[in-house]
N, CA, C and O atoms as CSV, one atom per row, in Angstrom:
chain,resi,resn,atom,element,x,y,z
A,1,UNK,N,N,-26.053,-14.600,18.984
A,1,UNK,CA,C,-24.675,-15.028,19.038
A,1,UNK,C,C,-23.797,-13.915,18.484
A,1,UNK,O,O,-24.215,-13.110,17.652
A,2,UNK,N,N,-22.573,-13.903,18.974
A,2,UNK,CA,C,-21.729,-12.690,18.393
A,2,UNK,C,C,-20.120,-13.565,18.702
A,2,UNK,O,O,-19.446,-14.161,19.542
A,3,UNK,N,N,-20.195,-13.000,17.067
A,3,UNK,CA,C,-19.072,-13.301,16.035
A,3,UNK,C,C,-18.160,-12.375,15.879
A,3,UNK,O,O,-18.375,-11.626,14.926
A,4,UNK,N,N,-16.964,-12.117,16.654
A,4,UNK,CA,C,-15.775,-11.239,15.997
A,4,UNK,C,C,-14.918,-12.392,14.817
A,4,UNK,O,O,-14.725,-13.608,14.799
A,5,UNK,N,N,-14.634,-11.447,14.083
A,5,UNK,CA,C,-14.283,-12.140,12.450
A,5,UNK,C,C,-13.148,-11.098,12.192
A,5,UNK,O,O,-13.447,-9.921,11.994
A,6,UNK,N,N,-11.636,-11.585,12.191
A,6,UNK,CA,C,-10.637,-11.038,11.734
A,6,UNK,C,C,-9.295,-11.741,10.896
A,6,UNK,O,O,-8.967,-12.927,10.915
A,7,UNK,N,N,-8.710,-10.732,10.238
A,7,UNK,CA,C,-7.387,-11.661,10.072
A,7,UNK,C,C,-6.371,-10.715,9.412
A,7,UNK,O,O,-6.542,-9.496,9.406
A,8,UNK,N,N,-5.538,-11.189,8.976
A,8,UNK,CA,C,-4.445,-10.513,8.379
A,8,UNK,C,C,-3.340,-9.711,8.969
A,8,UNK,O,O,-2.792,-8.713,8.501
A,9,UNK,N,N,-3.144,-10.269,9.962
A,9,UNK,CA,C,-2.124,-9.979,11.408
A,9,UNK,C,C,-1.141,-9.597,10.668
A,9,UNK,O,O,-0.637,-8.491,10.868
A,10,UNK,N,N,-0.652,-10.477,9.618
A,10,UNK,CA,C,0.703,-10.106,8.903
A,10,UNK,C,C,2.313,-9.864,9.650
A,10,UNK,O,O,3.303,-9.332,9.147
A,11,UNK,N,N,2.129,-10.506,11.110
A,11,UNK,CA,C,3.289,-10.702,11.937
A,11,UNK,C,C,3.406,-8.854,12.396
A,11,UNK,O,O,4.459,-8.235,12.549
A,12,UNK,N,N,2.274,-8.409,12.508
A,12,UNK,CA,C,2.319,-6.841,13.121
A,12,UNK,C,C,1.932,-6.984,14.205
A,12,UNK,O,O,0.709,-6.911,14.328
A,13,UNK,N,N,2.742,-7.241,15.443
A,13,UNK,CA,C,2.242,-7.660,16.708
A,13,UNK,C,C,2.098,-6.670,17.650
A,13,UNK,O,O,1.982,-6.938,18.846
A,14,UNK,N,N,2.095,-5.028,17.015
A,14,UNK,CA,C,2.074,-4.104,17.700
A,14,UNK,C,C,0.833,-3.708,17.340
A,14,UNK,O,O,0.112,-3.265,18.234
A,15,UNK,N,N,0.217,-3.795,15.703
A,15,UNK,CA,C,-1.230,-3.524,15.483
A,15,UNK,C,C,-2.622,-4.313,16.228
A,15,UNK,O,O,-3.817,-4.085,16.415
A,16,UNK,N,N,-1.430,-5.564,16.554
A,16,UNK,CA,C,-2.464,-6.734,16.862
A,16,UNK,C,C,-2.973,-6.891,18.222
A,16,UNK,O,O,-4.001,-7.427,18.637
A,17,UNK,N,N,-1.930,-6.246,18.869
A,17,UNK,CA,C,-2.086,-6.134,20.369
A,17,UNK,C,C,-2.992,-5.267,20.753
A,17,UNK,O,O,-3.537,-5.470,21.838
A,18,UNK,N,N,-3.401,-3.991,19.886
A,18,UNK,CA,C,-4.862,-3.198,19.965
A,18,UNK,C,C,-6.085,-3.952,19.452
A,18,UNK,O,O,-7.262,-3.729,19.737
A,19,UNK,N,N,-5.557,-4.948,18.589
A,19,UNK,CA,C,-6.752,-5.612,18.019
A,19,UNK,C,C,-7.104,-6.670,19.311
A,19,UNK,O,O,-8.190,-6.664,19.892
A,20,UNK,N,N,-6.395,-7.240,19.520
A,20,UNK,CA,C,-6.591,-8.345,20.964
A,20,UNK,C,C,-7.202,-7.596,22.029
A,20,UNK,O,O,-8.068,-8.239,22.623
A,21,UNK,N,N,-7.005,-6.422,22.447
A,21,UNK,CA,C,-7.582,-5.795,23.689
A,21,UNK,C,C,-9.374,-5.521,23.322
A,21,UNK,O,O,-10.338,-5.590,24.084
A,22,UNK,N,N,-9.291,-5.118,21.503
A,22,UNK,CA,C,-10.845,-5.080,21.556
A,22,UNK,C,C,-11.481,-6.308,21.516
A,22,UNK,O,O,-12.568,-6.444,22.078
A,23,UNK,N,N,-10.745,-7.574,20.698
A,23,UNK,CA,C,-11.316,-8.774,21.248
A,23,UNK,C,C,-11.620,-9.007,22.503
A,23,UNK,O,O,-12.827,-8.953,22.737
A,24,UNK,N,N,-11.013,-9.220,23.284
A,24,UNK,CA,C,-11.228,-9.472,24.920
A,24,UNK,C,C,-12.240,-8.811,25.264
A,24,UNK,O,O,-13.019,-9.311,26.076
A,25,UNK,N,N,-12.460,-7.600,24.762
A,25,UNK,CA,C,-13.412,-6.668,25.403
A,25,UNK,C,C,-14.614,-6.907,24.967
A,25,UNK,O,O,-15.636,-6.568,25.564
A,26,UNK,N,N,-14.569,-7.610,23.713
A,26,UNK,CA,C,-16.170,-7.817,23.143
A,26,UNK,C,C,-16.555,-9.210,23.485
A,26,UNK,O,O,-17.731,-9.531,23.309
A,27,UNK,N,N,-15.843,-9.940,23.878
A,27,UNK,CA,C,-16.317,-11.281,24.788
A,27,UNK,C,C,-17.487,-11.649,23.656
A,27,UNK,O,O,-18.713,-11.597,23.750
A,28,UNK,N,N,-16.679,-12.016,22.623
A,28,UNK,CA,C,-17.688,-12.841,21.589
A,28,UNK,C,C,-17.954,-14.313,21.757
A,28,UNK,O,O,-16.931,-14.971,21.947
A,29,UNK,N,N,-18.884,-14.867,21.736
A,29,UNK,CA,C,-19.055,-16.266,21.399
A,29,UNK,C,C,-17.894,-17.190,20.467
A,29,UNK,O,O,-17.627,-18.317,20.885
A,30,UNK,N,N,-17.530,-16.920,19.788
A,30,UNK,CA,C,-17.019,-17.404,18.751
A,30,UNK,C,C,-15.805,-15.806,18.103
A,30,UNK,O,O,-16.282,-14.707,17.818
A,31,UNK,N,N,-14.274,-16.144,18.020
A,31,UNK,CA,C,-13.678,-15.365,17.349
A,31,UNK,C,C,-13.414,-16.189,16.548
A,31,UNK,O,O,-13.175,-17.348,16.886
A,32,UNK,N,N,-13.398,-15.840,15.469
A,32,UNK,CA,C,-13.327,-16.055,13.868
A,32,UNK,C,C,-11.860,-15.469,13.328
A,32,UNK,O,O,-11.738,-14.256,13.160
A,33,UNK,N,N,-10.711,-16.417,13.055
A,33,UNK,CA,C,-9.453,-15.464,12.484
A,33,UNK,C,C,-9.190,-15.812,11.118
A,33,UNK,O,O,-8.101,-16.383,11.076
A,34,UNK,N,N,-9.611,-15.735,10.202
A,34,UNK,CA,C,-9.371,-15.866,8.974
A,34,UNK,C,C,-7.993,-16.073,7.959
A,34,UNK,O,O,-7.946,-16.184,6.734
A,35,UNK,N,N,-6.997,-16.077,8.887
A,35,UNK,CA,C,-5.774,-16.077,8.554
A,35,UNK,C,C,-4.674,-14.974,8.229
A,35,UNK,O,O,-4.753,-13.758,8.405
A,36,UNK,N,N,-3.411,-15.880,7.599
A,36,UNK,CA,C,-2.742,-14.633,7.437
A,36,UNK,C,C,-1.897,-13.867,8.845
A,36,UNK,O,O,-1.700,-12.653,8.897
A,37,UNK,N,N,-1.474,-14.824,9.904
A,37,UNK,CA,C,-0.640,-14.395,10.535
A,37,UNK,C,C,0.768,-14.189,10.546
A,37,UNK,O,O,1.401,-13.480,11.328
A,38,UNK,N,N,1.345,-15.115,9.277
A,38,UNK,CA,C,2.446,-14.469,8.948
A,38,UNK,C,C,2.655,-13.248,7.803
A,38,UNK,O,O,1.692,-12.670,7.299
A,39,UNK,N,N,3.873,-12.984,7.513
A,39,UNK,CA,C,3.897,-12.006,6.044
A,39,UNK,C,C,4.208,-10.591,6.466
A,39,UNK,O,O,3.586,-10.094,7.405
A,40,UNK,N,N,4.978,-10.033,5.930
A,40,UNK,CA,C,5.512,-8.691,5.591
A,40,UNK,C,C,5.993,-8.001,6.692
A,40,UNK,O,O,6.724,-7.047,6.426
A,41,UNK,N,N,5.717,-8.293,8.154
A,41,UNK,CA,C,6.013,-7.769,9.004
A,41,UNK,C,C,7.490,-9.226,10.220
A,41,UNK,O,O,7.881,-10.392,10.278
A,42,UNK,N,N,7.568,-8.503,10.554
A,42,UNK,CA,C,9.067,-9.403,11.689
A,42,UNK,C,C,8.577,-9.973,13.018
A,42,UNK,O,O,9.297,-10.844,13.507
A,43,UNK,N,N,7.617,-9.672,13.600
A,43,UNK,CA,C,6.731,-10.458,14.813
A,43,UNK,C,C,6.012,-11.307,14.918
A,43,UNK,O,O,5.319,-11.358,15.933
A,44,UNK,N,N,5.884,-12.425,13.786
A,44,UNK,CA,C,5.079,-13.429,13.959
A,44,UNK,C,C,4.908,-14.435,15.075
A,44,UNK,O,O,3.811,-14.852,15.447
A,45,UNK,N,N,6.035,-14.781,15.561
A,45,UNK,CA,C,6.210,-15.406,16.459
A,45,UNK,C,C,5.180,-14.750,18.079
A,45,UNK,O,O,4.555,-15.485,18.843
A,46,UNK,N,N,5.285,-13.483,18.174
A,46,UNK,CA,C,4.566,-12.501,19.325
A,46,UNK,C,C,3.217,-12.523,19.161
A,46,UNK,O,O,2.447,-12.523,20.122
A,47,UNK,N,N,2.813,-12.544,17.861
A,47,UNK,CA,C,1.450,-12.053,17.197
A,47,UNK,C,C,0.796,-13.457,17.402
A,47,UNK,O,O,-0.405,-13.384,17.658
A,48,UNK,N,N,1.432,-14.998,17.335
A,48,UNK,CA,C,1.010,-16.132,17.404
A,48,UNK,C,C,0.259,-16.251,18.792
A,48,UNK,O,O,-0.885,-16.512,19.162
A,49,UNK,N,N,1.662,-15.877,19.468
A,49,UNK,CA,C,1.466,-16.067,21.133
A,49,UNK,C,C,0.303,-15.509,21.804
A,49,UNK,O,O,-0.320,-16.136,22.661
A,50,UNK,N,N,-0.056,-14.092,21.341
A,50,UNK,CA,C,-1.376,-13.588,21.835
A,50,UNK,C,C,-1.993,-13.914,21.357
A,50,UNK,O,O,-3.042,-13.962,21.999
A,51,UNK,N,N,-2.138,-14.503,19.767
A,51,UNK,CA,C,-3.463,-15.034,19.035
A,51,UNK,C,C,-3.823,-16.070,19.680
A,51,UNK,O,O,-5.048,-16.197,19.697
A,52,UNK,N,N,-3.017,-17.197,20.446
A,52,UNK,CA,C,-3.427,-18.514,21.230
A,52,UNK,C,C,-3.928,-18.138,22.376
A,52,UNK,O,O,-4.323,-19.040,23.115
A,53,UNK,N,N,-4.065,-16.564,22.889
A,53,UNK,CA,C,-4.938,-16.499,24.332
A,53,UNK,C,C,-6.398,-16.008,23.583
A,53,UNK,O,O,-7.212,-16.012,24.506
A,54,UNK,N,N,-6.997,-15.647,22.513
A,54,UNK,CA,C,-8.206,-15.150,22.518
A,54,UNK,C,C,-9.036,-16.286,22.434
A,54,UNK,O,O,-8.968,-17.356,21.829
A,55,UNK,N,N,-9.816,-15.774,23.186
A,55,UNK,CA,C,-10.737,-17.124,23.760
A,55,UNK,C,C,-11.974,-17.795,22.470
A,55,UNK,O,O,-12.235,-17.084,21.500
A,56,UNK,N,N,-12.396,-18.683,22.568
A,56,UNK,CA,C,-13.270,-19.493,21.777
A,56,UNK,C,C,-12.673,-19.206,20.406
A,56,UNK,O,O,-13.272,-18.279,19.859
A,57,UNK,N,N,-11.574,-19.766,19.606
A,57,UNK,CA,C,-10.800,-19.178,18.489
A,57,UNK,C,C,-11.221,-20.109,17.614
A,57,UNK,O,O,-11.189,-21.305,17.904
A,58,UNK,N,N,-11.621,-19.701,16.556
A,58,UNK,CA,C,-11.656,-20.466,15.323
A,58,UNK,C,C,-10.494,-20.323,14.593
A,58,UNK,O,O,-10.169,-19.168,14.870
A,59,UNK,N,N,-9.618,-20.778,13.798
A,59,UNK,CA,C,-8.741,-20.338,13.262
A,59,UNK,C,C,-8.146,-20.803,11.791
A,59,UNK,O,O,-7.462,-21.815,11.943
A,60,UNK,N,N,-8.189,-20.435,10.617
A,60,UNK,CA,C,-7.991,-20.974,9.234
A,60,UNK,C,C,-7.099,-20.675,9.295
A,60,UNK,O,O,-6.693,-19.963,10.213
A,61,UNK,N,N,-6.104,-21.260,7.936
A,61,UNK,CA,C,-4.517,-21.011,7.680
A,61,UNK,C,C,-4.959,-20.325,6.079
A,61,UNK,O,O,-5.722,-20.836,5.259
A,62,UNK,N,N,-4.131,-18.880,5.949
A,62,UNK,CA,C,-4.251,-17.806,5.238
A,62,UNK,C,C,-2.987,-18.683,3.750
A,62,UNK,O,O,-2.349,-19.735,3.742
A,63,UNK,N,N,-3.141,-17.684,2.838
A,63,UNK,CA,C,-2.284,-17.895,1.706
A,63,UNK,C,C,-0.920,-17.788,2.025
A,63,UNK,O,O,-0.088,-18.530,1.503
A,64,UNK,N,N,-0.510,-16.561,3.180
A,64,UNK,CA,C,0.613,-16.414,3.539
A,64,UNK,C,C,1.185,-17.252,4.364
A,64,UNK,O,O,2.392,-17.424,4.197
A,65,UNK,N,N,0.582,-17.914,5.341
A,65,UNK,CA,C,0.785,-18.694,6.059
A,65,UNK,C,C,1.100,-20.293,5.577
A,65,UNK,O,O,1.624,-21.161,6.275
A,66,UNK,N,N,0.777,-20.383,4.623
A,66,UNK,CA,C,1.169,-21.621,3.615
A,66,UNK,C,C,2.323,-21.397,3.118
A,66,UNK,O,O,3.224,-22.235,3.083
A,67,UNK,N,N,2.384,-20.442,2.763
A,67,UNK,CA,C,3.825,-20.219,2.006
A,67,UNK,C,C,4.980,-20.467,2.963
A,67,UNK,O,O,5.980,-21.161,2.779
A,68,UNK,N,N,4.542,-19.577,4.279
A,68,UNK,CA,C,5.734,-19.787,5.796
A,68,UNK,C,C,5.836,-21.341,6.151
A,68,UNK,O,O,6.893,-21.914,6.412
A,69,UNK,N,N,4.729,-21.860,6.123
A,69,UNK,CA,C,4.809,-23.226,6.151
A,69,UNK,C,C,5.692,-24.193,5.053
A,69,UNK,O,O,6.477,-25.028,5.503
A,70,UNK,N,N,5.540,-24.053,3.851
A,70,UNK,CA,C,6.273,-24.553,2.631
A,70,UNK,C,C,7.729,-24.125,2.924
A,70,UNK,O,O,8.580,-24.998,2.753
A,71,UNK,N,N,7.959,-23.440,3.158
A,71,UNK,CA,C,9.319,-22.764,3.337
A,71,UNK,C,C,9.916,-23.256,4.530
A,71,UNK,O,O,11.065,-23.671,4.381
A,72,UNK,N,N,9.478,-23.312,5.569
A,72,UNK,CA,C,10.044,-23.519,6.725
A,72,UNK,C,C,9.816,-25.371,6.218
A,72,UNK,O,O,10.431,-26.151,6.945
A,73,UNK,N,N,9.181,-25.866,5.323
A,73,UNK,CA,C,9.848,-27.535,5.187
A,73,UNK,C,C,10.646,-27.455,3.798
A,73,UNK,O,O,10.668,-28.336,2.938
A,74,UNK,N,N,11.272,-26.261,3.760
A,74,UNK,CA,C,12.358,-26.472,3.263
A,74,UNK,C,C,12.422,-26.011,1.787
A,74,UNK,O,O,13.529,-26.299,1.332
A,75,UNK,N,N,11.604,-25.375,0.843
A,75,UNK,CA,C,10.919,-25.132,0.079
A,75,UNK,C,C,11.727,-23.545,-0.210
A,75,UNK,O,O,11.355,-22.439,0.182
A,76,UNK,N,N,13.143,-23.961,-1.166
A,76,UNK,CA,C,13.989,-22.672,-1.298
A,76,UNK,C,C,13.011,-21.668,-2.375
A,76,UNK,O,O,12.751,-20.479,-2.190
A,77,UNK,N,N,12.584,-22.492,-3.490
A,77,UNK,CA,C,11.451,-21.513,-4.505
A,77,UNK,C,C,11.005,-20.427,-3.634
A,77,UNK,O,O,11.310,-19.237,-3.716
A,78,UNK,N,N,10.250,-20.997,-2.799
A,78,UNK,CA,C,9.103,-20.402,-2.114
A,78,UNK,C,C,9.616,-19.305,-1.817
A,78,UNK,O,O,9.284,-18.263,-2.382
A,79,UNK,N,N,10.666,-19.377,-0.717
A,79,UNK,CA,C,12.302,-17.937,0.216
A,79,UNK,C,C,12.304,-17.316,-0.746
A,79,UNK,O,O,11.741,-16.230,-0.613
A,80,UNK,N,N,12.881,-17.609,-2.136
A,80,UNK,CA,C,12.869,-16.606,-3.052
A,80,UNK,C,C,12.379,-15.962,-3.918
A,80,UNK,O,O,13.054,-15.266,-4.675
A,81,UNK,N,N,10.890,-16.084,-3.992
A,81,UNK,CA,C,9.780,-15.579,-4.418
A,81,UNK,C,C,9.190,-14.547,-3.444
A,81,UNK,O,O,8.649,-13.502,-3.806
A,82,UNK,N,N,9.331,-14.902,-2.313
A,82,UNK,CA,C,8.593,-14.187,-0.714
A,82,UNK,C,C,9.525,-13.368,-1.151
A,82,UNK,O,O,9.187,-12.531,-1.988
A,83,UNK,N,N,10.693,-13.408,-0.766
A,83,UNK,CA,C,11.625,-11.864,-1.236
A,83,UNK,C,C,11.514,-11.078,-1.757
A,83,UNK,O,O,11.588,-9.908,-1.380
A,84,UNK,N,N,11.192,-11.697,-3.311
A,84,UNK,CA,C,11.377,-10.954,-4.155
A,84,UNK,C,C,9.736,-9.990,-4.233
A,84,UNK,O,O,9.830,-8.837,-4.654
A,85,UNK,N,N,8.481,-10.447,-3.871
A,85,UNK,CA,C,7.516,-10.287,-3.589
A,85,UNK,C,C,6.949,-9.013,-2.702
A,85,UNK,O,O,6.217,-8.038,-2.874
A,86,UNK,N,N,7.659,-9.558,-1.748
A,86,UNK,CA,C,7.192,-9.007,-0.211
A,86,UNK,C,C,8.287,-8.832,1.021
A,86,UNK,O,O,7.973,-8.474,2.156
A,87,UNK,N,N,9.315,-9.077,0.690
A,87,UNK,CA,C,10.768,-8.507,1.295
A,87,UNK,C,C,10.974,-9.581,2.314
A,87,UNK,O,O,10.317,-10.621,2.261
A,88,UNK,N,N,11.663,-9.410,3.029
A,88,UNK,CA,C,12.771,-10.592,3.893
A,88,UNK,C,C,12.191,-10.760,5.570
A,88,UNK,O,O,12.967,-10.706,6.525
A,89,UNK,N,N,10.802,-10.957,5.702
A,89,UNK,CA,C,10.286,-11.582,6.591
A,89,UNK,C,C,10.384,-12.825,7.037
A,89,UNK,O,O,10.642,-13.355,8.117
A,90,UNK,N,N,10.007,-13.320,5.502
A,90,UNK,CA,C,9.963,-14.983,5.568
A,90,UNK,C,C,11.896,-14.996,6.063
A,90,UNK,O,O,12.147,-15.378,7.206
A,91,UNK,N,N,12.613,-14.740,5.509
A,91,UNK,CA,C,13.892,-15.180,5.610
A,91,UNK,C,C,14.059,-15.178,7.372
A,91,UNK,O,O,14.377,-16.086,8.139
A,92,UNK,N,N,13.746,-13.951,7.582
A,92,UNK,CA,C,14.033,-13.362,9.165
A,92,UNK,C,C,13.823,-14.533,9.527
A,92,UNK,O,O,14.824,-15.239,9.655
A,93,UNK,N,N,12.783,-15.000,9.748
A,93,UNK,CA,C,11.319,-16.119,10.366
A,93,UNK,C,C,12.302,-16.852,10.324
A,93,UNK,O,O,12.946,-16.844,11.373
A,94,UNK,N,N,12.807,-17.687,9.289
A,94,UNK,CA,C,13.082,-18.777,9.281
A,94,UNK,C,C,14.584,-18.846,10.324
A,94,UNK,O,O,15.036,-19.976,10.511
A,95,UNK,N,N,15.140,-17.947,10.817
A,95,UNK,CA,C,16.304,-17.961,11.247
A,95,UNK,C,C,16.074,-17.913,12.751
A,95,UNK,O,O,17.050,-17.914,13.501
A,96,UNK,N,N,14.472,-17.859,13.371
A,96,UNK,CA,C,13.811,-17.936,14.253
A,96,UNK,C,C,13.871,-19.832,14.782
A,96,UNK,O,O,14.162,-20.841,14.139
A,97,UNK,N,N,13.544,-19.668,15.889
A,97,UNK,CA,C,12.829,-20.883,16.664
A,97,UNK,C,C,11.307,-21.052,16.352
A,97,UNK,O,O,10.573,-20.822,17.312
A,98,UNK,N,N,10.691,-21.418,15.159
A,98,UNK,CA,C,9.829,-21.260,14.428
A,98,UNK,C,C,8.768,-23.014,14.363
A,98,UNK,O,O,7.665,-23.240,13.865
A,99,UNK,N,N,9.651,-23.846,15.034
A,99,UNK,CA,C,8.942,-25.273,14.887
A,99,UNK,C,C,7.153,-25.714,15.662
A,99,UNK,O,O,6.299,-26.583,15.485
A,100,UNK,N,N,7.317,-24.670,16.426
A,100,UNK,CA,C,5.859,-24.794,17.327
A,100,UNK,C,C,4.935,-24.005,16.751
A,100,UNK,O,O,3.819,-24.504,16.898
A,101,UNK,N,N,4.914,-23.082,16.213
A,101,UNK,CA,C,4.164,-22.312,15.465
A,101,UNK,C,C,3.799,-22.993,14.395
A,101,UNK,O,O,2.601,-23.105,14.135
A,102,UNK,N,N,4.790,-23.573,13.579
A,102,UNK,CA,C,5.061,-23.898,11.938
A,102,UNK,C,C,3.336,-24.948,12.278
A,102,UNK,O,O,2.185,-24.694,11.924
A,103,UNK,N,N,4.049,-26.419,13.298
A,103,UNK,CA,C,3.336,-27.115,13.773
A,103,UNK,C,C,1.564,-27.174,13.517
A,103,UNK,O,O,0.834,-27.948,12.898
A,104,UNK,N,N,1.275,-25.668,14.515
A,104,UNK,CA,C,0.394,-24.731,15.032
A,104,UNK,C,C,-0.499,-24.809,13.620
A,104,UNK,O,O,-1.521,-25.492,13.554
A,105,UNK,N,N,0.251,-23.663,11.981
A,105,UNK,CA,C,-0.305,-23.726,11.486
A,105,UNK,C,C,-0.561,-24.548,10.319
A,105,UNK,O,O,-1.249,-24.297,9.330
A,106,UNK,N,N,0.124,-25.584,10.617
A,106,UNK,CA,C,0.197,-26.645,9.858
A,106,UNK,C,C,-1.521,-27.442,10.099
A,106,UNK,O,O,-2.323,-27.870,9.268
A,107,UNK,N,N,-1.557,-27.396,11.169
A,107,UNK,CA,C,-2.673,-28.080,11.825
A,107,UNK,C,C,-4.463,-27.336,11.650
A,107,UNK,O,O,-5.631,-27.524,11.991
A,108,UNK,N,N,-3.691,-26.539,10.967
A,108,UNK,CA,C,-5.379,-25.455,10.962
A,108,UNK,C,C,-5.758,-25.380,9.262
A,108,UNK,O,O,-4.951,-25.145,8.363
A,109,UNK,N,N,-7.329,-25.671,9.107
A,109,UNK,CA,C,-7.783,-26.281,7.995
A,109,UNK,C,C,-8.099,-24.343,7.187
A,109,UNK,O,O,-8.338,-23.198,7.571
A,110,UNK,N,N,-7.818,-25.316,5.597
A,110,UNK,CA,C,-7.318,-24.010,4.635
A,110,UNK,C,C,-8.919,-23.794,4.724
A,110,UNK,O,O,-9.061,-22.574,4.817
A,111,UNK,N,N,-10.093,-24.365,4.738
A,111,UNK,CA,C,-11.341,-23.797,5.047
A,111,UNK,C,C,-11.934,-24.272,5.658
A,111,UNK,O,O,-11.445,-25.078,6.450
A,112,UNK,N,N,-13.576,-23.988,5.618
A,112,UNK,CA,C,-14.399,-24.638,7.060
A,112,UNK,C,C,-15.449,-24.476,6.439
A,112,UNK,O,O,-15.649,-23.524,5.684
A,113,UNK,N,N,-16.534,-25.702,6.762
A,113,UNK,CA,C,-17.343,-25.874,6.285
A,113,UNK,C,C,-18.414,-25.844,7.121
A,113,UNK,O,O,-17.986,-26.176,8.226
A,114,UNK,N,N,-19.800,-25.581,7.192
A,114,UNK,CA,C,-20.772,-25.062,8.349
A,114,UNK,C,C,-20.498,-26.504,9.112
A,114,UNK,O,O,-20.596,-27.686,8.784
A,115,UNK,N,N,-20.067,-25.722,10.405
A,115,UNK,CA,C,-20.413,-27.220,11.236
A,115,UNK,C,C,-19.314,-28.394,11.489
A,115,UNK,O,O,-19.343,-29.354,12.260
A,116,UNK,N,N,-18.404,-27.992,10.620
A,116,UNK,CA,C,-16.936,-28.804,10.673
A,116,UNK,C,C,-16.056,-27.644,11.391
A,116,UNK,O,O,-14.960,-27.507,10.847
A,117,UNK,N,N,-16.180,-27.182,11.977
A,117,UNK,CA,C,-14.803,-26.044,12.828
A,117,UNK,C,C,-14.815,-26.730,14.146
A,117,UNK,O,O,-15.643,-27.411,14.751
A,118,UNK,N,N,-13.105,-26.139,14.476
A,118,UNK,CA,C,-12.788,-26.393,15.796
A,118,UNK,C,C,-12.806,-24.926,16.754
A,118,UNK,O,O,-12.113,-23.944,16.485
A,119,UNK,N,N,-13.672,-25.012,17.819
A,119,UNK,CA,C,-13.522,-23.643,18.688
A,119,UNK,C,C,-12.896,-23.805,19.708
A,119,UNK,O,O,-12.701,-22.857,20.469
């Protein structure tokens, strides 16, 4: 069986788009994304969109991605910690059409246990 295992997209949808072409190309059984598709970078929204075509996807929700989530339900602490942290992504994001994504990673489990994943 073959396992591609990645993550930390960080809304870099220009790094990610080389990373997606070697996915496709290695036609793994199982891709493994470990999280972390939002954060520090301004393309999350792009980086989502191709992450939903790689095929057989496993997918966890990262530390950063909780935070985008907390925030986008409204969670001002959170906006101004991300700032002060890691600069004005989260803010960007939120000024986005961001509800289908939010959704997206709302729905994906913070871990996985042998045998409990969705592919």
């Amino acid at each position: 069986m073959k396992i591609c295992v990645f993550s930390d997209i960080h809304g870099n949808s220009l790094a990610f788009e080389a990373a997606h072409r070697m996915l496709l190309k290695e036609s793994a059984d199982v891709n493994l994304f470990l999280g972390d598709l939002c954060g520090y970078y301004f393309d999350e929204t792009e980086a989502w969109r191709r992450l939903l075509t790689v095929p057989r996807l496993i997918a966890l929700r990262g530390n950063h991605d909780n935070m985008f989530v907390e925030a986008a339900d409204g969670d001002i602490s959170i906006q101004e910690r991300y700032r002060a942290d890691y600069g004005p992504s989260l803010e960007l994001f939120l000024k986005k059409d961001h509800k289908d994504m939010v959704a997206w990673i709302r729905g994906l489990p913070l871990s996985n246990e042998e045998g409990k994943c969705r592919a």
